[in-house]
C-alpha positions in Angstrom: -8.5 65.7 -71.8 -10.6 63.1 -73.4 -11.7 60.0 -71.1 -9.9 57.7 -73.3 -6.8 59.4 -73.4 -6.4 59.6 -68.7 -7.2 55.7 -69.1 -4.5 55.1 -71.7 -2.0 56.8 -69.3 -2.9 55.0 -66.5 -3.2 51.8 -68.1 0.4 52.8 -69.3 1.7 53.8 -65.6 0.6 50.7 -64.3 2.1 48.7 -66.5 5.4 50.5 -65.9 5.2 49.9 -62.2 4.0 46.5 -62.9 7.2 46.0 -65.2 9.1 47.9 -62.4 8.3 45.3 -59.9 8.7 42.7 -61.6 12.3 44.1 -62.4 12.7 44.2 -58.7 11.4 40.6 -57.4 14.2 39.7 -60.7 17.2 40.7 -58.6 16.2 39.2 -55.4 15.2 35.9 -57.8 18.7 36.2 -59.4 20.2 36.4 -56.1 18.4 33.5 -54.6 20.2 31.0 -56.8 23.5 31.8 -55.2 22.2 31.4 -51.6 23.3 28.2 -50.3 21.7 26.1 -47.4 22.2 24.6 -45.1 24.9 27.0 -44.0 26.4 24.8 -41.4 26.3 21.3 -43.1 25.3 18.0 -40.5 28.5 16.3 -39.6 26.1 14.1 -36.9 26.1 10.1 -37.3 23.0 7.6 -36.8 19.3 8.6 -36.8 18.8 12.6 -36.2 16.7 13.8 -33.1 12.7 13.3 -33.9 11.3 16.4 -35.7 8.1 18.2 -36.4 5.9 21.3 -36.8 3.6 22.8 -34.3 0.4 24.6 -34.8 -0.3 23.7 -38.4 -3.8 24.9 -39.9 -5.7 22.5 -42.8 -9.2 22.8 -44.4 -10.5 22.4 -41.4 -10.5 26.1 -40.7 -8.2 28.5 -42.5 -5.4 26.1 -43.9 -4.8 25.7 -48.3 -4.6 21.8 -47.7 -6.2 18.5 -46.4 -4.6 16.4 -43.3 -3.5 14.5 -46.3 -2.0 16.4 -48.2 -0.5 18.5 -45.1 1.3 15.1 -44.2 2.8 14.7 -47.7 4.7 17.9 -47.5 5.5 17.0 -43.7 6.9 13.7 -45.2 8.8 15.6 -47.9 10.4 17.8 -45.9 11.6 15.3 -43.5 9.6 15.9 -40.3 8.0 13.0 -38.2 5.3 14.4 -36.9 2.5 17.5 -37.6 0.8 19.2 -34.0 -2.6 20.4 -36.2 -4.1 23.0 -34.8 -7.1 24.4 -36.7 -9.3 27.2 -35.4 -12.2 26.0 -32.8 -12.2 22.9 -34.3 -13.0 20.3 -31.1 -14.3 17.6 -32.9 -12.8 14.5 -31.3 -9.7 13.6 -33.7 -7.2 10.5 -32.4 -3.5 10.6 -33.3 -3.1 9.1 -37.1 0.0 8.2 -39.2 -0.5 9.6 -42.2 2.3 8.7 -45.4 3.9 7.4 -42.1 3.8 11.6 -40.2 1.8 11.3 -36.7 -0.7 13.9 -37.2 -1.2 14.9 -33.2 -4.4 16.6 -32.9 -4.5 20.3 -30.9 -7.1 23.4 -31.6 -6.2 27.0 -32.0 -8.6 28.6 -29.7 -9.9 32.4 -30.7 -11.0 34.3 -27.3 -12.0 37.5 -26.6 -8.5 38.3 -25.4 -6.7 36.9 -28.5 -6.0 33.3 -29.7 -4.5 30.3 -27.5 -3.6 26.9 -28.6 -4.1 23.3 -26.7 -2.6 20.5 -27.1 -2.5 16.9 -25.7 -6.0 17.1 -24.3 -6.8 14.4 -21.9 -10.4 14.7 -22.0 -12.9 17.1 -24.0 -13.0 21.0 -24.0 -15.8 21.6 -22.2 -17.4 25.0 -21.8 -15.6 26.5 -24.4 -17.4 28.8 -26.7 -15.8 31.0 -29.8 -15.0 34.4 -28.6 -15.1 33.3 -25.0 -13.3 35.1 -22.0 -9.2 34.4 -22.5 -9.0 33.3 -18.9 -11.4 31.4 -18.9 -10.7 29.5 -21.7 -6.8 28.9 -20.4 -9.0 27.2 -17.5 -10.8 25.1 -19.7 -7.5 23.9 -20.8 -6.3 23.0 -17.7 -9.7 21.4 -16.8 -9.2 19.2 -19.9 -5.2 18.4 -18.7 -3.9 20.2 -21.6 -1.2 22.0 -22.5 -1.8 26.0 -22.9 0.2 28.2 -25.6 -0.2 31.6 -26.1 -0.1 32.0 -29.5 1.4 34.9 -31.3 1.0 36.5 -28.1 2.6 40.0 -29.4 1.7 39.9 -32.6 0.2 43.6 -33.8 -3.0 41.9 -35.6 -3.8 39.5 -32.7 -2.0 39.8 -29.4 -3.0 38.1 -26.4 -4.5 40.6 -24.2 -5.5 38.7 -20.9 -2.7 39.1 -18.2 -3.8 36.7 -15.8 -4.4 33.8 -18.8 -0.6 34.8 -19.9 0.9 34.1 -16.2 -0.9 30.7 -16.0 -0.2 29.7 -19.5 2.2 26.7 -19.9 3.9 28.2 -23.6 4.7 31.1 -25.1 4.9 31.3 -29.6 8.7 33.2 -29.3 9.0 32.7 -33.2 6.1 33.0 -35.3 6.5 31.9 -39.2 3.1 33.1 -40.0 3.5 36.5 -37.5 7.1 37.4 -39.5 4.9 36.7 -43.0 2.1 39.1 -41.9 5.0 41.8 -40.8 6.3 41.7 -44.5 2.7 42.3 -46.0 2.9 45.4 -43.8 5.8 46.6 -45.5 5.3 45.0 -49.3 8.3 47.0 -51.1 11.3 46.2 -48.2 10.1 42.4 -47.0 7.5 41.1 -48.7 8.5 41.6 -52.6 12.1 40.4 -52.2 11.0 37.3 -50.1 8.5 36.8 -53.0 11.1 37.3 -55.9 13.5 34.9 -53.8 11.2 32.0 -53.4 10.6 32.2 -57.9 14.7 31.0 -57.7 15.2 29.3 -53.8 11.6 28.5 -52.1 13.5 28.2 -48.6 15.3 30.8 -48.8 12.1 33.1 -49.8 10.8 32.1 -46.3 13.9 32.7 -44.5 14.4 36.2 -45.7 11.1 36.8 -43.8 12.8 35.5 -40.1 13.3 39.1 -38.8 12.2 38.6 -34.7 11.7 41.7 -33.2 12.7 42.6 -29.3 8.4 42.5 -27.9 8.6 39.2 -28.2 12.0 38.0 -26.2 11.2 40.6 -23.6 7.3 39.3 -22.4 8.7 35.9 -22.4 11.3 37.2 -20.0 9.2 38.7 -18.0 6.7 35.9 -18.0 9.3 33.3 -17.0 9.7 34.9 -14.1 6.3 34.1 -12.5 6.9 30.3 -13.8 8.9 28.0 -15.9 7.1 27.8 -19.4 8.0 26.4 -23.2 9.1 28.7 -25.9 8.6 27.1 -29.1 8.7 27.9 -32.6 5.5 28.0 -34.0 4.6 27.2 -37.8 1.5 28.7 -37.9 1.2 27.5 -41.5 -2.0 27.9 -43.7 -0.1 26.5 -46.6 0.8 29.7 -47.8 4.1 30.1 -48.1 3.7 26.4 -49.3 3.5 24.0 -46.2 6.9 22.2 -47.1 8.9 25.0 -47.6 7.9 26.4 -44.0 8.4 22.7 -43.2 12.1 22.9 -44.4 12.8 26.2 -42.8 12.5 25.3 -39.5 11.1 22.3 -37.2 10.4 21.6 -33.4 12.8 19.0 -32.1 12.7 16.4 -29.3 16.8 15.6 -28.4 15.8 13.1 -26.0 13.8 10.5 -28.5 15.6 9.2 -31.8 12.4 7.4 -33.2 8.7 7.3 -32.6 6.9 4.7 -31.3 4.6 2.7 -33.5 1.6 2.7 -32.1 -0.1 6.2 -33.0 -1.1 6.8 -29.4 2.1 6.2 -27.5 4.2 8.2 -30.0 1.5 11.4 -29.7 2.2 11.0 -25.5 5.8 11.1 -25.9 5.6 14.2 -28.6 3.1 16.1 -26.0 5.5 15.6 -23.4 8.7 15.9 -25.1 7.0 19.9 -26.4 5.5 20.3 -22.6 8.9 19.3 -20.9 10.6 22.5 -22.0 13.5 19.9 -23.3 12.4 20.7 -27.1 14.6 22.9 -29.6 13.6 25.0 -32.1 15.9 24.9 -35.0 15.8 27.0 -37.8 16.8 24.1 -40.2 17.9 25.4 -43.3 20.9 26.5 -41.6 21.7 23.4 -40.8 20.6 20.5 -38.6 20.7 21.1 -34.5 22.1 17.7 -33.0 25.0 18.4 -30.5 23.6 21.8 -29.0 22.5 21.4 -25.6 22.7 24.1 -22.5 25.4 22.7 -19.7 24.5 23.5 -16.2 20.8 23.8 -16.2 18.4 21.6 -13.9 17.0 19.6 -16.9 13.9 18.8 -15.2 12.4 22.4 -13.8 15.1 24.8 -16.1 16.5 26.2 -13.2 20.0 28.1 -12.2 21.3 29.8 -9.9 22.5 33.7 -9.7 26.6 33.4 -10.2 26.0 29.2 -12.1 27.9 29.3 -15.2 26.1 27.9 -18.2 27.9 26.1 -21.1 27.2 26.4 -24.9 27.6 23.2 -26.8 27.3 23.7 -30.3 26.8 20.8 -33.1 30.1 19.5 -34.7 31.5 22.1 -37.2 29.9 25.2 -36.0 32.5 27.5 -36.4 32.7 31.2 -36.7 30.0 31.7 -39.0 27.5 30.8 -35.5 27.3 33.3 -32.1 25.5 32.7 -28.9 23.5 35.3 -28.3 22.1 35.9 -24.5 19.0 38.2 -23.3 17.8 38.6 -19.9 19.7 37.8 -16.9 22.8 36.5 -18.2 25.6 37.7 -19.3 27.9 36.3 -22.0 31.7 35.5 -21.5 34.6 36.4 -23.4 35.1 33.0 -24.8 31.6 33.0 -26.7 30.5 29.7 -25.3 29.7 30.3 -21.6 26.8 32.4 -20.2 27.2 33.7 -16.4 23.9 34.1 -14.4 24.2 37.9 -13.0 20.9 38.7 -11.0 17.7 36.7 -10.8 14.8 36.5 -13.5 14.8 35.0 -16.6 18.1 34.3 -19.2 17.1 33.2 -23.2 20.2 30.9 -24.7 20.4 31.2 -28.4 23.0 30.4 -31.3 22.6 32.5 -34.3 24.0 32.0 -37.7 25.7 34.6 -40.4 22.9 33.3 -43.0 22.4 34.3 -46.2 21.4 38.2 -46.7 18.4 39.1 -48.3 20.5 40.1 -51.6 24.2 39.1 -51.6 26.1 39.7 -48.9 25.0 38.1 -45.0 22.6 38.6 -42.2 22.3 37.0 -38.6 19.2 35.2 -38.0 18.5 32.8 -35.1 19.4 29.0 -35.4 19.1 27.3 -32.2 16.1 28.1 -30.4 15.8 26.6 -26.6 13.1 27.6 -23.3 14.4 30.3 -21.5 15.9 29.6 -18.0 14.7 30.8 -14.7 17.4 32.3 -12.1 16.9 31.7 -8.8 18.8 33.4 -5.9 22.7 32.3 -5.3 22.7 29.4 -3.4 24.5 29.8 0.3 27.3 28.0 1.1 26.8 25.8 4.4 
């Protein structure tokens, strides 16, 4: 068979697929007009809990866009402030407003053991060297009075692999928007390619067709917590592609305890690094709808503690109604009124309200909504 001929017939077989593919993403494009957001609509009055991404990469390191133009999109989609969090980067950087977002500044760390992110640094990273020992990085962190997060601490391209560093960390990435966009590249035809022909007709929903948490992650939290009380927080992770405001719209950190942020760029970054460090923050998926009203009855607020045989109580924001669930992992054990959690046996127990979302064609799917830190169980208190 002449030469010309094969490349004629593959050229002809490629387009086909090509045309095939395209024919594909169509459906899933098609589909994406009819999925509405937010699923449950916000029925809360006066000025919403403060909001804001965490771990957030720019030009810096590996990120599509400027601080600039990072704040923009931050601005668009509604969010007051932006943890950035680009790779080794410790040049000294104060908290900004930028387009009136506080940009806090933070640094993804990459160890020998895997990557780890600070935050709220009291005074510089010293010591610290790319590709460093893990633990001895987490140390530096502490040295420096900052805040410690494993980031994407299971994830199969980059855990973190340093046990010791993972007991002493302060957080723990649960949810990873860049980790669930890496899983759907490793499997382009059943994840990636209808996300992609879903975000051509509904850009949010493109990115939340790609929120698939797996079970490694819930379970080493769990069994972290019970060596110490840490933060679970949702984690951005956003190099800008997907584009930075529709990851931005799809889900936020939130802050229940503070309505508005201080004006003074410095004050307003202390409250955020505490309000994230307190373990009082929610992660809210936020395209299904806004999360003021949820909060966890019965825990100690200040150390999230309970005790074996303590009843906890789900309160859900107004008009969540049968289309939202609480799920419950670890020590708990949900009762037959779907709103109260009892503690069973010590460890750890993970509080979650999940949502009948939007489906990756027609039809539905539950994905996670409400997002808080887990809760340690302590022994049944005795009765004097």
């Amino acid at each position: 068979m002449k030469p010309a001929v094969v490349v004629g017939r593959l050229l002809r077989a490629l387009l086909g697929l090509v045309l095939l593919l395209l024919g594909v993403a169509g459906f899933f494009t098609l589909a994406a007009f009819y999925a509405e957001y937010p699923v449950v609509p916000s029925q809360a009055d006066g000025p919403g809990w403060v909001r804001g991404a965490f771990h957030v990469h720019t030009l810096r390191s590996d990120g599509r866009g400027t601080v600039e133009e990072v704040a923009a999109a931050a601005k668009a989609a509604g969010l007051h402030f932006v943890v950035l969090t680009d790779h080794n980067d410790l040049a000294p950087r104060e908290p900004a407003f930028i387009d009136g977002v506080l940009m806090v500044p933070g640094v993804e760390l990459s160890t020998a053991h895997g990557h780890l992110v600070a935050f709220g640094l009291q005074r510089p990273l010293e010591g610290f060297q790319k590709g460093m020992d893990g633990g001895a990085a987490e140390a530096a962190v502490e040295r420096a009075g900052g805040v410690s997060v494993l980031a994407h601490p299971v994830q199969k391209r980059n855990p973190w692999r340093h046990e010791e560093a993972a007991q002493r960390a302060d957080g723990f990435e649960l949810y990873s928007a860049d980790t669930f966009f890496r899983d759907a590249m490793s499997r382009p035809f059943s994840r990636l390619l209808p996300a992609v022909g879903a975000s051509f007709g509904n850009p949010v929903h493109g990115v939340m067709m790609l929120v698939e948490p797996g079970p490694e992650p819930m379970a080493r939290l769990l069994e972290l917590e019970r060596e110490k009380p840490r933060v679970a927080l949702c984690s951005h992770d956003a190099h800008g592609l997907p584009r930075y405001e529709d990851v931005f719209r799809a889900l936020a950190m939130y802050l229940p305890d503070m309505r508005k942020l201080p004006e003074d760029a410095r004050a307003a970054a202390d409250q955020v690094v505490t309000g994230l460090a307190s373990g009082g923050a929610v992660c809210a998926f936020r395209a299904l709808g806004e999360p003021e009203g949820f909060a966890l009855e019965g825990v100690n607020a200040e150390r999230r503690e309970a005790h074996v045989g303590d009843v906890l109580t789900v309160h859900l924001p107004p008009g969540a109604g049968e289309k939202v669930r609480v799920e419950v992992r670890g020590a708990g054990r949900l009762r037959p009124d779907g709103r109260s959690v009892e503690l069973v046996e010590e460890g750890a127990v993970q509080v979650e309200a999940w949502v009948e979302a939007p489906g990756s064609f027609f039809g539905t799917k539950w994905r996670p909504w409400m997002v808080p830190s887990p809760v340690k169980v302590l022994p049944a208190t005795r009765l004097p």
